[in-house]
N, C-alpha and C positions, 0 to 999 in steps of 0.2 A: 558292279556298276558304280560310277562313280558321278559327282553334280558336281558343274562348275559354280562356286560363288564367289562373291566377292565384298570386301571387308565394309560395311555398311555403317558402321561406328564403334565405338569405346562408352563402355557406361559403367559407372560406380555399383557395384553390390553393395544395394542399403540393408543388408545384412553381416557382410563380411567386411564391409567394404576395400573386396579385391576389384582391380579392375578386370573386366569383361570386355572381348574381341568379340563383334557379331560379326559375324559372318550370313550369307542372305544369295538365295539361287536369283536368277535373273528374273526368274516370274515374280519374286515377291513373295512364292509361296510358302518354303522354308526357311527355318531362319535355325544356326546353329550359334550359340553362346558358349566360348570358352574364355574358362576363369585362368589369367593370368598374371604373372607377378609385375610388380609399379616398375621394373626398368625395364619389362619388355612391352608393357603397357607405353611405359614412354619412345623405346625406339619405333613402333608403330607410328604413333600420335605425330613424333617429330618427321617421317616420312612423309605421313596421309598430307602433312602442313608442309611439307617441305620446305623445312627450318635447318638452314647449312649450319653444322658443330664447325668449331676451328678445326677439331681434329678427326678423322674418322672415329665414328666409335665402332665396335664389332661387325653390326651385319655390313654399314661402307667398308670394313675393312675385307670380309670376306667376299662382298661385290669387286671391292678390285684386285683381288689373289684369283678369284675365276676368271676376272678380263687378264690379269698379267698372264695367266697359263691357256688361255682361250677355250676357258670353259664357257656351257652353256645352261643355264638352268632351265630345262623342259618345262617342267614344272612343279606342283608341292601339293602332296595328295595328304591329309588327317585318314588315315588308316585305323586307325581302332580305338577304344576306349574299353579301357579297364579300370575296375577299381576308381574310379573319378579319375582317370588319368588319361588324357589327350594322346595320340601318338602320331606321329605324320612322318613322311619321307621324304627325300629330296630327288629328284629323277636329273642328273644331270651327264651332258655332254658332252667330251673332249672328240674330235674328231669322228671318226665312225663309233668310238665306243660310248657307251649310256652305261650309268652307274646308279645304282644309289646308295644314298643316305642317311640313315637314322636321324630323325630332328625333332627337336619340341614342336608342336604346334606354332607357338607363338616366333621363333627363332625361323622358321621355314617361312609363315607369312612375310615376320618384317625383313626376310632378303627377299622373298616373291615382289612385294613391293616396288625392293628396289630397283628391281632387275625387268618389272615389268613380265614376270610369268603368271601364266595362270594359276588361282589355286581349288584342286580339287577338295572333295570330301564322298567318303565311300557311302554311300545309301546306308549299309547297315548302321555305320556312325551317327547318321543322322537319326535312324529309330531307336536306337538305344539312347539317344541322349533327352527322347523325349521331346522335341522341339519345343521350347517355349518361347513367348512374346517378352524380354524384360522389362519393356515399357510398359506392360499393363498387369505383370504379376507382381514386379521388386517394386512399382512406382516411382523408379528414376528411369528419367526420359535420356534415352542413349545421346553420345555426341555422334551424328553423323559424320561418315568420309565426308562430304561435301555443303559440313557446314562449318566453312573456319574460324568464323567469329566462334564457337562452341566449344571448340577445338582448342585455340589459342586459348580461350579464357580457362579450358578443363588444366592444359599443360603451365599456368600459370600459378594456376590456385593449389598446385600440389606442393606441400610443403616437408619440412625435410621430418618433422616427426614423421611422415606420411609412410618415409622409406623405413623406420623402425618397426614398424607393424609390422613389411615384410619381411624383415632379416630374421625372425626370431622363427621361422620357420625351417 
């Protein structure tokens, strides 16, 4: 069985300080946190804002390699978690045939995004991951989708030592 949700903000792990995709069902009632690296945290951040790059970067480039072949992305389900590791699929459409695709979590939302698909997550993913509140366990208050002053100021103040943290991984 799978929940429809939808990407509710970006928040700093004031412990790791990885960035965090929440994700959040339409009632409000669950809410799933996945930890992800600072340039998918930023292809996110720069959709949710929709902030045009001069050039495509990756998921615009993959958005328009499935419009040049008139693909269709169904949509992006987070299928399991192992080991702290996210996994998700891509469900997509060329004519009568449906496919899918092996993707990171974070890779699947920021082309869901862009493509305006839905994105699932499987019940089990959600019990196992534990649901928790970031803003009331880490004590940093997420950037919401739909707060862009928050948002602009989060993709601002990220500075370039920011991205060494994550390469050494």
């Amino acid at each position: 069985m799978f929940v429809e949700m939808k990407v509710r903000g970006l928040a700093l792990d004031p412990m790791s300080n990885m960035p965090i995709i929440i994700l959040r069902d339409e009632e409000d009632k669950r809410s799933l946190p996945i930890w992800v690296g600072i340039f998918e945290a930023n292809a996110i951040a720069l959709e949710l804002e929709k902030i045009a790059t001069p050039r495509p970067m990756t998921h615009d480039l993959i958005k328009n390699i499935l419009e040049a072949v008139d693909a269709r992305v169904v949509k992006v389900v987070v299928t399991d978690l192992r080991d702290n590791t996210f996994f998700a699929v891509l469900y997509l459409q060329i004519g009568e045939q449906e496919y899918t695709v092996d993707s990171r979590p974070s890779d699947a939302i920021a082309l869901a995004l862009r493509v305006a698909a839905p994105i699932f997550v499987d019940e089990e993913v959600v019990r196992k991951a534990k649901t928790l509140e970031v803003a009331k366990e880490g004590g940093a208050e997420p950037v919401k989708a739909d707060d862009p002053e928050r948002l602009k100021e989060w993709l601002q103040n990220i500075k370039p030592e920011d991205f060494e943290k994550f390469n050494k991984a």
